[in-house]
TIPARO-494268 format. One line per 5 residues: number of its first residue (from 1); their letters; for each residue x, z, y of N, C-alpha, C. Coordinates in steps of 0.2 Angstrom, whole numbers. Atoms other than C-alpha are relative to their C-alpha. Example, Ala and Ser with C-alpha at 12.3 -4.5 7.8 and 13.67 -1.06 7.14 Angstrom:
! residues 2
1 = as = 4/0/-6/62/39/-22/4/0/6 ~ -4/-1/-6/68/36/-5/-4/3/5
END
This chain:
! residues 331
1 = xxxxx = 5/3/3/1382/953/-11/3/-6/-3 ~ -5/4/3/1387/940/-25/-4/-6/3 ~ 5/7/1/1380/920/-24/3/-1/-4 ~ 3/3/8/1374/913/-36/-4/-7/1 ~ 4/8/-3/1370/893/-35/-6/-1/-7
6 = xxxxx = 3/2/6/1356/888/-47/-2/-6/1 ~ -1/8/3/1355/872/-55/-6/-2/-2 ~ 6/-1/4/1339/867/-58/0/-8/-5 ~ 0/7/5/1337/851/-72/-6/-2/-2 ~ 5/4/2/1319/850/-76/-5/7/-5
11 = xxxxx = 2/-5/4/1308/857/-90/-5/6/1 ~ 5/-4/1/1294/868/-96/-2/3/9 ~ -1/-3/-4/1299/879/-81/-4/-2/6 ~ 2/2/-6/1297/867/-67/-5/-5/0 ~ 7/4/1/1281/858/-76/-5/0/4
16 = xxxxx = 7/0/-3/1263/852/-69/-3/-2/-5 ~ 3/1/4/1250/849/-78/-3/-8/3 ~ 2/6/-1/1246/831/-80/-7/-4/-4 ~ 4/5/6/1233/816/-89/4/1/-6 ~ -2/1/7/1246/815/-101/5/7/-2
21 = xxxxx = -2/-6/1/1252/833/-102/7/4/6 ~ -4/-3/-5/1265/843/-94/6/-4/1 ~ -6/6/-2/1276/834/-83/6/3/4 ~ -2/-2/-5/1292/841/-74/1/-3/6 ~ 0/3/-8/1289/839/-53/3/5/3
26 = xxxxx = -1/-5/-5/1293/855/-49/7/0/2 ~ -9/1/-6/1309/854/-34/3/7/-1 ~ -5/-5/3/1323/868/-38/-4/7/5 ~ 3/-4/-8/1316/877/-19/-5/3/-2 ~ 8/-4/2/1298/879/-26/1/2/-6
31 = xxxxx = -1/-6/4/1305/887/-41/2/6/2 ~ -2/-6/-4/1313/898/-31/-4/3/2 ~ 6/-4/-2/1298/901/-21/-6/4/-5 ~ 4/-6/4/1289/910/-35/3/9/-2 ~ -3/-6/2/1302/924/-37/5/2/8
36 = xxxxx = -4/-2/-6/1307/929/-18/5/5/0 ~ -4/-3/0/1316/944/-25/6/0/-2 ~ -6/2/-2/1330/936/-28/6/0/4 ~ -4/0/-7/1335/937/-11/2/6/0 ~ -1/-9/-1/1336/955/-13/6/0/-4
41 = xxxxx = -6/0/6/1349/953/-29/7/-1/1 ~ -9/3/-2/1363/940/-21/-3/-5/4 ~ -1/5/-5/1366/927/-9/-3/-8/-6 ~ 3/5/5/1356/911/-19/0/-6/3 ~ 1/7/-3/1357/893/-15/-4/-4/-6
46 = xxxxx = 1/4/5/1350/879/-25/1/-6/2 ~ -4/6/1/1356/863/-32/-6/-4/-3 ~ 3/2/6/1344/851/-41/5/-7/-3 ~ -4/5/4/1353/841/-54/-3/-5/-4 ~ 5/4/2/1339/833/-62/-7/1/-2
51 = xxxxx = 8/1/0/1319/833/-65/-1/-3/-5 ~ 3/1/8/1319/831/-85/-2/4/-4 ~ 3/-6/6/1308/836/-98/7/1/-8 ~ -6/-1/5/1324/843/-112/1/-3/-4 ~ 1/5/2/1318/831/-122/5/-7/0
56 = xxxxx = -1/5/-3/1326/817/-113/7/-1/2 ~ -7/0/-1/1342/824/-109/6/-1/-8 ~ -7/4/6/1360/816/-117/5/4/0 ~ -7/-2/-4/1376/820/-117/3/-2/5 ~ -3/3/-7/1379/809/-102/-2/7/6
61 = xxxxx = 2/-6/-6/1369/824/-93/3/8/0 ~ -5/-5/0/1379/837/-100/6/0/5 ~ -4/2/-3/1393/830/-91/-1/1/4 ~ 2/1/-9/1385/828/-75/0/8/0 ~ -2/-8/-1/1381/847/-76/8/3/2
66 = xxxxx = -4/-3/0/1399/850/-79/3/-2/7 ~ -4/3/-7/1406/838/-64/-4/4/5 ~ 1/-2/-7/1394/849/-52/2/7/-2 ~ -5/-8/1/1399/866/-60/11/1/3 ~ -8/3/-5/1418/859/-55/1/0/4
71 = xxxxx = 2/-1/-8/1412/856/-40/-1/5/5 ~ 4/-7/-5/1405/871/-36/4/7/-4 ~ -2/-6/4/1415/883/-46/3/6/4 ~ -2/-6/-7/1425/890/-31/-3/3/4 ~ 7/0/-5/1411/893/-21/-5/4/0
76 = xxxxx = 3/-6/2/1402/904/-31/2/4/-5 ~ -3/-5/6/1404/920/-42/-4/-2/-5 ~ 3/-2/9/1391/915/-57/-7/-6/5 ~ 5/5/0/1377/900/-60/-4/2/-4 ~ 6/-1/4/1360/901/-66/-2/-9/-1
81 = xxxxx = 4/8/0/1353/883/-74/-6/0/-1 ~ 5/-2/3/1335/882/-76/2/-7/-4 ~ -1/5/7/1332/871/-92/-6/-1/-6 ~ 4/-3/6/1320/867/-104/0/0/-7 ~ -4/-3/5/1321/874/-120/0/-2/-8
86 = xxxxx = 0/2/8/1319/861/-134/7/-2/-1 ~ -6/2/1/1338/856/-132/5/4/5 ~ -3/-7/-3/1342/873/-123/9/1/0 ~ -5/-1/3/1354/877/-136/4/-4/-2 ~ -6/6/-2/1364/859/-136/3/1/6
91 = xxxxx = -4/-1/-9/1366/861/-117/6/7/-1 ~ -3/-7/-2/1372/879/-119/7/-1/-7 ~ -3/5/4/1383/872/-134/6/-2/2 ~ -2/6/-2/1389/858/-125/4/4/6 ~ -6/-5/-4/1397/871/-109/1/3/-3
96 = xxxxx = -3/-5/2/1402/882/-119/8/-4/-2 ~ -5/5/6/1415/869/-127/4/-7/10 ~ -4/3/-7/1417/859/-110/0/3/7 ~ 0/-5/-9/1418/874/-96/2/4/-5 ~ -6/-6/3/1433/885/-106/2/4/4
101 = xxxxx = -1/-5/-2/1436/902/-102/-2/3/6 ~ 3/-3/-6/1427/903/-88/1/8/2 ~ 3/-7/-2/1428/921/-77/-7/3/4 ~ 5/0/-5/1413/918/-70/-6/-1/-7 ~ 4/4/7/1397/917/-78/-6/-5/1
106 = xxxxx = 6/6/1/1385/904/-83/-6/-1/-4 ~ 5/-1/4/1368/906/-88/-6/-4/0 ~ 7/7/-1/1353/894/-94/-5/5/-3 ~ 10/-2/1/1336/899/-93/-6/-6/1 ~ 5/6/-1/1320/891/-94/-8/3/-1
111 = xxxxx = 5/-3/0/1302/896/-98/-5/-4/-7 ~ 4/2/4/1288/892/-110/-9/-1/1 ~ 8/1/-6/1274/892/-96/4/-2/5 ~ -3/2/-6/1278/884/-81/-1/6/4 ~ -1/-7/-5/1282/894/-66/-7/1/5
116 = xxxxx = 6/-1/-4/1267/890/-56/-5/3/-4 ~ 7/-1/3/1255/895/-70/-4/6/1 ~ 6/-6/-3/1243/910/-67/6/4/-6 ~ -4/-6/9/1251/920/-85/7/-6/-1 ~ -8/6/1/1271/912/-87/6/6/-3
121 = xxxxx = -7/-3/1/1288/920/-92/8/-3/2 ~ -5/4/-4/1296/909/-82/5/4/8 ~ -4/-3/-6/1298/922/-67/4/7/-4 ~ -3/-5/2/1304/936/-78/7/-1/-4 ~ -6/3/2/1317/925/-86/5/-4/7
126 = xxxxx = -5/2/-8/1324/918/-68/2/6/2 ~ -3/-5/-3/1324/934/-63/5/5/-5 ~ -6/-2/4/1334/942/-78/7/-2/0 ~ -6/2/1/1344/929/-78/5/2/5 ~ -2/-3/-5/1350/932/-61/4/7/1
131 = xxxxx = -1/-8/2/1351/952/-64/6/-3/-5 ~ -4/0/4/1365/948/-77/5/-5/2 ~ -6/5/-3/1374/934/-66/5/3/1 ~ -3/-3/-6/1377/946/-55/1/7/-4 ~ -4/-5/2/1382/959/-66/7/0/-1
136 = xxxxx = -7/0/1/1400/965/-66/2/0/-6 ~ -3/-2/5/1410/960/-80/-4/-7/-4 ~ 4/7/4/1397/944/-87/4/-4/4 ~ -2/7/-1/1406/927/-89/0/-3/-8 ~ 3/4/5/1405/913/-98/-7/-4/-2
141 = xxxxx = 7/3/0/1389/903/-105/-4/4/-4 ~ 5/-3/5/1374/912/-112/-8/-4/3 ~ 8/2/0/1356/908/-113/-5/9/2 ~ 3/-6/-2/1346/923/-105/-7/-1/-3 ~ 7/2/0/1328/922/-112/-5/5/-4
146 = xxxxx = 2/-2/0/1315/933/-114/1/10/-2 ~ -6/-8/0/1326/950/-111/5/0/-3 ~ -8/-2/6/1340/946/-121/5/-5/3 ~ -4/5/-2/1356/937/-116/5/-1/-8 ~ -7/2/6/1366/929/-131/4/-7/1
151 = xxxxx = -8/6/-2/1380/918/-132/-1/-7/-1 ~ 1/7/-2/1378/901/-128/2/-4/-7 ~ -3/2/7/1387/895/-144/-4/2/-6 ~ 7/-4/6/1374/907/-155/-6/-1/2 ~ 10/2/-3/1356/903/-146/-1/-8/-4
156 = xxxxx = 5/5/4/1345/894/-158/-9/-1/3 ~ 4/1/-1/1328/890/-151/-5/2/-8 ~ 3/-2/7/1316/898/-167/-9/1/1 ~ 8/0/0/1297/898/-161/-2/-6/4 ~ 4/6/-5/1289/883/-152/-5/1/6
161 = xxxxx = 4/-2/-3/1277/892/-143/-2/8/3 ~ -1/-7/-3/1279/912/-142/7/2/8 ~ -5/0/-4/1290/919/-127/6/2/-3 ~ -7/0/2/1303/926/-138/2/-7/-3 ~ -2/9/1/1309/908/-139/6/-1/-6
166 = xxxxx = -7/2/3/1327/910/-144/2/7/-5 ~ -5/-6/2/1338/922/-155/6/-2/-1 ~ -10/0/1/1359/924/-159/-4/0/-8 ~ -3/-1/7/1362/918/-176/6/-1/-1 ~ -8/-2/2/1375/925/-185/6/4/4
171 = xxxxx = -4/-1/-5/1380/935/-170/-3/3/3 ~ 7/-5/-6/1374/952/-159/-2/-4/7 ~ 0/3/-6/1364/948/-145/5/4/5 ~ -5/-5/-3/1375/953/-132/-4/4/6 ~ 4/-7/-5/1362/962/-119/-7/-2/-2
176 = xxxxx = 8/-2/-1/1346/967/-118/-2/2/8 ~ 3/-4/-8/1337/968/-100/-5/3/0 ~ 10/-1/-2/1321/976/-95/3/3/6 ~ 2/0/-7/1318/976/-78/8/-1/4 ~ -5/0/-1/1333/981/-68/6/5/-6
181 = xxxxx = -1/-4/5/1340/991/-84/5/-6/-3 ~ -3/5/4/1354/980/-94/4/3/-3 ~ -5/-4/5/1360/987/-110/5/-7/-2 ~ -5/2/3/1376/979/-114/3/1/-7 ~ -3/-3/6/1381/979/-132/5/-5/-1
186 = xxxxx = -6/4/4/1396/968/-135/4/-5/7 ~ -1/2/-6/1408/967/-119/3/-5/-3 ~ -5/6/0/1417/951/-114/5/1/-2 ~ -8/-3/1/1435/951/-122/3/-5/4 ~ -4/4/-5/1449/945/-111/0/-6/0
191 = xxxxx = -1/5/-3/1451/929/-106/9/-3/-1 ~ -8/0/0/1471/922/-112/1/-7/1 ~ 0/7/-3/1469/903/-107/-2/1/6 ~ 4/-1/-7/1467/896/-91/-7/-4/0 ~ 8/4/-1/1450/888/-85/3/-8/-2
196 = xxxxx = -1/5/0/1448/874/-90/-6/-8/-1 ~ 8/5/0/1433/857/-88/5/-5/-6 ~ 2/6/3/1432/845/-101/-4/-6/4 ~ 6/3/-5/1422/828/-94/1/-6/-4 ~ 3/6/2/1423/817/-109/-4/4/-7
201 = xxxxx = 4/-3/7/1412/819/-126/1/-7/-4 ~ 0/7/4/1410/806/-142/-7/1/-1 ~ 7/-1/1/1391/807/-145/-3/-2/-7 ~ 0/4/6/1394/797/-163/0/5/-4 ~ -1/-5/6/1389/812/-174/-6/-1/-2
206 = xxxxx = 4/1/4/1375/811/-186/-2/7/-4 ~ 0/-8/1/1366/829/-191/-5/-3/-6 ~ 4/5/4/1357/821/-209/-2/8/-5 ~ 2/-5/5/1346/835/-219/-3/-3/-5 ~ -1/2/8/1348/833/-238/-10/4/-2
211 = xxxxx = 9/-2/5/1328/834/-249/3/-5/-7 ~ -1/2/7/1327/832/-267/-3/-8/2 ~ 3/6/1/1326/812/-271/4/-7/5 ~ -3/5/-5/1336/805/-256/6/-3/-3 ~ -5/3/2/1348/791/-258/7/2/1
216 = xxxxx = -7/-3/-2/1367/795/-259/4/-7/5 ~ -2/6/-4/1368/777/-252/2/-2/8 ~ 4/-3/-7/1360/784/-235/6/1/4 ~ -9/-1/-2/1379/790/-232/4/-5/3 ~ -6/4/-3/1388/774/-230/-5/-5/3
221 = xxxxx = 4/4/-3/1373/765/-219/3/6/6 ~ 1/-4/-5/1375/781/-208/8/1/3 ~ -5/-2/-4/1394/782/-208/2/-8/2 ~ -1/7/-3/1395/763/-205/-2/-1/11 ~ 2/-1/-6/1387/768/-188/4/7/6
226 = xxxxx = 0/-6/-2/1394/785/-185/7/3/-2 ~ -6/1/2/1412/793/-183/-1/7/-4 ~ 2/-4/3/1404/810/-190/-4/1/-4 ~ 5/-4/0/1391/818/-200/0/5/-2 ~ 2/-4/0/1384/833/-202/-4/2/-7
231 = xxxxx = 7/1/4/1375/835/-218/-2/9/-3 ~ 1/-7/1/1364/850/-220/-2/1/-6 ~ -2/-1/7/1366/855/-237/-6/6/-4 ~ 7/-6/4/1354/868/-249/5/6/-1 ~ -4/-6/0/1360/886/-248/6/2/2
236 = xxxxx = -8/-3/-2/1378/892/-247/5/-7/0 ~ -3/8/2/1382/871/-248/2/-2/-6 ~ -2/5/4/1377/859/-260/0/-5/0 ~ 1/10/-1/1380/841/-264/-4/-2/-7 ~ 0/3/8/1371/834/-278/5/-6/-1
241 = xxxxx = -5/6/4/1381/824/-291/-2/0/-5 ~ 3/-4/9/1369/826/-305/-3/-9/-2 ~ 6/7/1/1364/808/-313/3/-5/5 ~ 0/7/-4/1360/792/-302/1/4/9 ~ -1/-2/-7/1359/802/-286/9/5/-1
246 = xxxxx = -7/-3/-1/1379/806/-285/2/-2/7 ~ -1/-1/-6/1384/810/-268/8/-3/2 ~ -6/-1/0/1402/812/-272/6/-6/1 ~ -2/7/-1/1405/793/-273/3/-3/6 ~ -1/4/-7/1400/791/-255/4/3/4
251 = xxxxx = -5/-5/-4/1409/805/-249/10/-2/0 ~ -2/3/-1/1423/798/-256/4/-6/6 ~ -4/7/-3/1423/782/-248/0/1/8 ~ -1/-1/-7/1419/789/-231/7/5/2 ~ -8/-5/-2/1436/801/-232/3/-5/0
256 = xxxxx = -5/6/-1/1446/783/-236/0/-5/8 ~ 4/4/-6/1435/777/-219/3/4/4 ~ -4/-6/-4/1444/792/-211/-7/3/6 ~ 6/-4/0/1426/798/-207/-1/9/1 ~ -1/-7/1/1424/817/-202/-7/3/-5
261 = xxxxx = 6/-2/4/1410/826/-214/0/6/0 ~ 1/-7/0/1405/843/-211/-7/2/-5 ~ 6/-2/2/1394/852/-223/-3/9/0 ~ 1/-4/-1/1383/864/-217/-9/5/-2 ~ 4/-5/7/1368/874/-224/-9/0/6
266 = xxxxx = 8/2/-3/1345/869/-220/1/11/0 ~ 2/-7/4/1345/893/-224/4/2/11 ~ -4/-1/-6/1348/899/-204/4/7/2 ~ -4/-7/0/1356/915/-208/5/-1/-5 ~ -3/0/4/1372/918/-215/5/-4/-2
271 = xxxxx = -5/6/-2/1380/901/-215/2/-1/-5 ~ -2/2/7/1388/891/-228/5/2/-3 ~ -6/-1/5/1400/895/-243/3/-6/-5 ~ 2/4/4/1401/880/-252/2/1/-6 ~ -4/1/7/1413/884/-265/-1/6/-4
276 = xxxxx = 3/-7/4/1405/898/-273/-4/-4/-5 ~ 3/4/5/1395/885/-283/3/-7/0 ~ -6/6/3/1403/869/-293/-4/-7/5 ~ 2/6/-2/1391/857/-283/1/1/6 ~ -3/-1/-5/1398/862/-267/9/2/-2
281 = xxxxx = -5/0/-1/1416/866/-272/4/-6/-2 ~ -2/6/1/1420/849/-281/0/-4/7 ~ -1/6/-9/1415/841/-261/5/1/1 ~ -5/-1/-6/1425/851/-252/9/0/-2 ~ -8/1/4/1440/851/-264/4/-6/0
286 = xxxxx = -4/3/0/1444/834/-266/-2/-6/5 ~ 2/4/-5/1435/827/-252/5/2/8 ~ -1/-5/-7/1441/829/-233/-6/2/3 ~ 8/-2/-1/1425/838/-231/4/9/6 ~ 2/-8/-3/1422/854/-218/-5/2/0
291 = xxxxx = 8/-4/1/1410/866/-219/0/4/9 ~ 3/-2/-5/1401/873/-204/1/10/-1 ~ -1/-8/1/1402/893/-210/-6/3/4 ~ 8/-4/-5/1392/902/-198/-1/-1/5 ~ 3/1/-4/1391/891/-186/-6/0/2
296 = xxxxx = 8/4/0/1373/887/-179/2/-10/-1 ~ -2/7/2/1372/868/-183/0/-4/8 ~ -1/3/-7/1369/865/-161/5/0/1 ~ -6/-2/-1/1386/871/-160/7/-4/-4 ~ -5/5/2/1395/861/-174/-2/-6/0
301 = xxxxx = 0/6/-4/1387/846/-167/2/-2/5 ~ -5/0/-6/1393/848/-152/7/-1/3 ~ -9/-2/2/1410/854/-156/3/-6/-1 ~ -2/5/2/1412/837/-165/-1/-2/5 ~ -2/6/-6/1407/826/-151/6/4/5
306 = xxxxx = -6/0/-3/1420/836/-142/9/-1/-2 ~ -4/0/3/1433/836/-153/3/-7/0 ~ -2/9/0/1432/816/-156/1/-2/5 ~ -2/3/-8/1432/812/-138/9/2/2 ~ -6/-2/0/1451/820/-142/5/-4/-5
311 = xxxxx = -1/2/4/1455/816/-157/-6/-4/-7 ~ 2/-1/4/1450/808/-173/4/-1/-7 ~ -3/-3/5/1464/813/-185/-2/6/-4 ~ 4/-6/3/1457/823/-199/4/8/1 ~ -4/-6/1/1472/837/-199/-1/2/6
316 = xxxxx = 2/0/-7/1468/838/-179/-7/3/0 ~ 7/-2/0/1449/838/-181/-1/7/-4 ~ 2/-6/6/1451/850/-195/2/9/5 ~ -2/-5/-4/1461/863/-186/-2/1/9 ~ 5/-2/-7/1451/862/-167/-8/3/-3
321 = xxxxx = 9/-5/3/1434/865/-178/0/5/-1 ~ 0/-6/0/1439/879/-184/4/6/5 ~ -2/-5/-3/1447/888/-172/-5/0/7 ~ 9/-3/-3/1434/899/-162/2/-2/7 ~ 1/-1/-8/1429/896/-144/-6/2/0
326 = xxxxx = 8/-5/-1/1416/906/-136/-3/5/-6 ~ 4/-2/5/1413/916/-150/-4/-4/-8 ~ 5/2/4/1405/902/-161/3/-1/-8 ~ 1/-3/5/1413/905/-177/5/5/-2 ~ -2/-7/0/1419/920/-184/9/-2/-4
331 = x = -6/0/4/1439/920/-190/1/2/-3
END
């Protein structure tokens, strides 16, 4: 029988209902207590890591996660985190990039009804999850949720309120469970580095979504603060330069500021192109601009705060972004 530690952090999951709406109290143990069958599955302990609504959490908590994964890595076959799921897919993100090549695996679950509620989806996702820790052959980080397991790097959160919470964009999901049943479509490929923890991040990146009318000035307020931005661009990426709103000036000044600037695409399928149209390929041409591609954008924000906590040489940043971990973008 495998063990399997779960990490509990807070969230929908482990919410009560309060005066001023739902609050996480519930203790890792009383989550537990809702889904005894687990015991049947693997040998389970539990750990709590933290009691926040996802809201609340940083990257300082990311970390922390990763120092008790660290900690506990030899000790168990595979971890489950409970989590909540408005910033799911930053956490699941954020390990995928600071918990490298793992052979073990690491799954984040959460709910959309607390566990205690009378109607919830909180025990069929804890218990998926588990079912796929403990399956032979899963490693790495994924998001398990509402029968699907996808890749931690691809899980976007796309409803606010139905169970199917999350979907893979730009990328198959990798399983589908129903009950004890787990179709696998898209095996783990080998593993050809060693393990390896990250445990610092930069946090200084800026995710700034472009609307008809906004200032181009906006740019150097944001990069005076910030050692990246991200700016989500219209379609396949573009920049306006048309008239008094030209972009192209500040982009400029922020490459001379040795600034990283990623440009990636408000459209959540399919990911950006920029150089297919002239107000995206003059950027990327004679700017030091990157584009995101098919990243999700939790993913190239992420990516950055790890990159920069390394470097912030553009020819370095340029060649670690693009080159794929966990699957999150496509070569």
């Amino acid at each position: 029988m495998k063990k399997i530690l779960l990490m509990t952090t807070g969230g929908t999951i482990a919410s009560i209902e309060t005066d001023h709406g739902l609050v996480p109290e519930t203790s890792g143990e009383e989550i537990l207590s809702y889904v005894p069958e687990v015991r049947e599955i693997c040998d389970i302990q539990v750990k709590q890591i933290l009691n926040l609504d996802s809201t609340n959490l940083q990257p300082e908590h990311w970390l922390k996660i990763v120092r008790e994964l660290k900690e506990n890595y030899e000790d168990y076959d595979g971890f489950v985190i409970t989590h909540g799921t408005d910033t799911m897919a930053y956490t699941a993100s954020a390990l995928s990039y600071l918990v490298q090549n793992p052979r073990k695996p690491i799954i984040l679950t959460g709910a959309q009804k607390p566990i205690s509620a009378p109607i919830t989806d909180a025990r069929k996702n804890l218990l998926d999850s588990v079912r796929f820790a403990v399956k032979d052959g899963v490693k790495g980080v994924h998001i398990v949720f509402d029968g699907k397991a996808i890749l931690g790097t691809r899980a976007r959160k796309v409803r606010t309120k139905s169970y199917s919470a999350f979907d893979s964009i730009n990328y198959p999901v990798v399983a589908f469970i129903d009950d004890k049943r787990i179709l696998q479509y898209v095996e783990p490929g080998e593993e050809t580095g060693e393990l390896k923890f990250y445990e610092k991040l930069n946090p200084r990146v800026f995710l700034m979504k472009l609307i008809p009318g906004m200032e181009p000035e906006i740019l150097r307020y944001i990069g005076s603060r910030y050692d990246a931005i991200i700016i989500e661009s219209y379609g396949v990426g573009g920049i306006p330069f048309y008239n008094r709103r030209n972009f192209l000036a500040e982009l400029e000044q922020l490459t001379k500021e040795g600034k990283i600037v990623v440009i990636a695409t408000q459209v959540m399928l399919e990911g950006s192109d920029a150089e297919v149209y002239e107000v995206g390929f003059k950027a990327v041409n004679q700017y030091n601009i990157l584009q995101a591609y098919d990243m999700t954008v939790e993913s190239a924000a992420v990516k950055l705060m790890w990159i920069l906590a390394q470097t912030r040489e553009f020819s370095e940043v340029k060649e670690a972004f693009y080159c794929p971990v966990h699957h999150d973008i496509l070569s």
